[in-house]
N, C-alpha and C positions, 0 to 999 in steps of 0.2 A: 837604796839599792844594795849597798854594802851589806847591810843587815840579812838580805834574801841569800848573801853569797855563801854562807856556813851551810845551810838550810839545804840548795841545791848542789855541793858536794857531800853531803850526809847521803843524798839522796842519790846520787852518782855510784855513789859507792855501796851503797844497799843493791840498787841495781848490779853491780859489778858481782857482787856475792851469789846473786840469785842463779839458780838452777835452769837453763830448758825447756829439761821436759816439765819441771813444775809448772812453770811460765807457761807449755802449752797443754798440760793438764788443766790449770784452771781456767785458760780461754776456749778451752773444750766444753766446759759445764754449759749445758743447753738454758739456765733459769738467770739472767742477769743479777737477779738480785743475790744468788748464792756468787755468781763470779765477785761480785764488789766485796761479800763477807767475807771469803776466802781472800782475795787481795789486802785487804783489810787485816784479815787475823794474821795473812803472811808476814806484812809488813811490823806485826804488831812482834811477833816472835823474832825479827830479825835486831829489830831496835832492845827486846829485851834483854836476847841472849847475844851477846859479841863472839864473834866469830861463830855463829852457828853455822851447822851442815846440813844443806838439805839436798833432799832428794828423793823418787817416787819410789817405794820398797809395797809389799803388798797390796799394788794400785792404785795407792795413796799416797798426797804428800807427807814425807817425814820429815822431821827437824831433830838433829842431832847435836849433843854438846861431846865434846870429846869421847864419839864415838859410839853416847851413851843416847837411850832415845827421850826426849824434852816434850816432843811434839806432834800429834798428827792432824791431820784436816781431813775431815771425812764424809763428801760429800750423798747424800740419799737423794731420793723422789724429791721429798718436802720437807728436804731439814738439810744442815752441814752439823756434821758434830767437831767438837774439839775436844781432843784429849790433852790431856798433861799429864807425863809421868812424874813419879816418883812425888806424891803428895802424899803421903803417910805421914801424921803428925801436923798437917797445916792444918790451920781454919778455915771450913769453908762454908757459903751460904748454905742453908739449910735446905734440901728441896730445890733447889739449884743444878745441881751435879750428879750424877749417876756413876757406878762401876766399884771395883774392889778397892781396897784399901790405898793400893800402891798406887791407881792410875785412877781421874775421875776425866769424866766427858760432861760437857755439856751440848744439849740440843740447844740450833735455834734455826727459828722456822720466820719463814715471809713477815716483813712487818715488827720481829720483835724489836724490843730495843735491846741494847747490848752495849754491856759495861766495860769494854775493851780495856779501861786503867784497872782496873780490880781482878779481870785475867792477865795483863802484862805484870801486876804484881807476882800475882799466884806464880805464873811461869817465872816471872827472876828468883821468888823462894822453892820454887821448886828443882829448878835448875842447880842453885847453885852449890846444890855438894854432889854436882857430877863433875866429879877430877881426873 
């Protein structure tokens, strides 16, 4: 039981950080399965970047690291995209990712699978030369 207790204050305290309106943005999303990938990728950006800021800017969930933008969530019809800024210079899968240089998005649609430790990487190297 001890062991659970680290787990459920990690998890106390993500919650504590979390935003509202995000929170009733993504319980707004009509398609279950984008509400779980969205909580899911929320969760995944808050565990990445410490201390991140979020909050609904353009409609959308943003994620910010000191002030700068890390993150968005971007819910369609039949897809959520994820951006991550500031990837200029990473590795990324081939055919995977979409957009300009500085920011890539990924679609994912009903049923994909999705490699949430290989986007929480991307995002902590992405992240981290926002000072």
């Amino acid at each position: 039981m001890d062991r659970d207790r680290p787990q459920h204050n990690q998890l106390r305290e993500l919650k504590d950080s979390m935003n509202q309106d995000v929170t009733a943005f993504i319980e707004s999303i009509n398609q279950p399965w984008q509400v779980e990938v969205c909580n899911r990728l929320r969760q995944m950006v808050h565990q990445s970047i410490p201390d991140v800021e979020e909050r609904i800017q353009y409609k959308k969930p943003h994620f910010l690291k000191n002030g700068k933008y890390a993150a968005v969530i971007s819910p369609s019809k039949d897809a959520i995209s994820f951006m991550i800024f500031n990837v200029a210079g990473l590795e990324l899968q081939d055919g995977l990712f979409e957009g300009p240089p500085e920011r890539k998005w990924i679609k994912i649609r009903e049923g994909q699978s999705i490699d949430y430790e290989m986007l929480a990487n991307l995002l902590v190297q992405a992240s981290s030369s926002l000072k």
